[in-house]
Residue, then its C-alpha position, 0 to 999 in steps of 0.5 A: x335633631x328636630x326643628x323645635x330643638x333648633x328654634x330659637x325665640x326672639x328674646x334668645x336672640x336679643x339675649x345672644x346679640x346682647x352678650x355680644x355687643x357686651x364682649x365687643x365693649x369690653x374688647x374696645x375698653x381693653x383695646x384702648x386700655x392697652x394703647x394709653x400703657x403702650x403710650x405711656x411705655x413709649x413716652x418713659x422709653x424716649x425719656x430713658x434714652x433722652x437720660x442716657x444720651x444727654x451726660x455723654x452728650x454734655x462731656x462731647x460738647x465740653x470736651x470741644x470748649x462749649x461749656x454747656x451751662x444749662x440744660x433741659x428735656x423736652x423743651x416745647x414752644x407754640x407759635x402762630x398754630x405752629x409747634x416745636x419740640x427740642x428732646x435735650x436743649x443745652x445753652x452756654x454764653x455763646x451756643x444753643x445746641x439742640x439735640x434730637x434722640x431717637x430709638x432708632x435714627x435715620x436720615x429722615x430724622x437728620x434732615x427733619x432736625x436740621x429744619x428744626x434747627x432752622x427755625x428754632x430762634x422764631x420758637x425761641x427768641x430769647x436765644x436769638x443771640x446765640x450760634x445754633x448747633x446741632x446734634x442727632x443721636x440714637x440706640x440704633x440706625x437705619x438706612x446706613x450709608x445715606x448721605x445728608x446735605x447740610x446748606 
């Protein structure tokens, strides 16, 4: 192979870099094209899960006298640049019981609800009359056997 067969002119490679700057653009635009799917396939799976726990979750907390009169998913509330999300909230006369649903549960996940729970009627005054309960729940969980101090 000779060196002219070799060379290459200036435009050939502006040509080339050019088709690679154009394939790492689409590249970007698949990547990100894919993360909002994977996004939105996240937020239907929670949405599915938070489905399937909330009627089983309605009858536990009957079965104990908590009528449980209104229910809701997805409950959010913005205060002083503050934010909090209840997955399933669920009020009767008496009792707000807020409800976290997780995948996968672990004992992170229990001790971030119980802070939840904490300050929920500062996010929700219009339920300050009301005795707070709590409730976790998830598919599968993590980290078996630790222990969790409620104060």
């Amino acid at each position: 192979m000779g060196q002219e067969e070799t060379k290459l002119s200036s435009q050939e490679v502006w040509a080339l870099f050019g088709g690679t700057d154009r394939m790492f653009k689409e590249t970007g635009e698949r990547v990100a094209r894919t993360s909002k799917e994977v996004g939105s396939l996240s937020v239907r799976w929670g949405q599915f899960v938070e489905g399937l726990i909330a009627p089983g979750a309605v009858a536990m907390f009957q079965e104990r006298e908590i009528k449980m009169d209104s229910g809701f998913q997805r409950v959010k509330s913005h205060k002083n640049g503050d934010s909090m999300e209840i997955d399933i909230p669920w009020v009767d006369d008496e009792y707000a019981v807020l409800i976290e649903v997780k995948s996968t549960l672990d004992v992170r996940d229990v001790q971030k609800h119980i802070e939840r729970m904490k300050a929920f009627k500062r996010f929700f005054p219009e339920y300050s009359d009301k005795k707070i309960l709590g409730a976790v729940t998830g598919i599968t969980t993590e980290g078996g056997g630790g222990q969790i101090r409620v104060p």
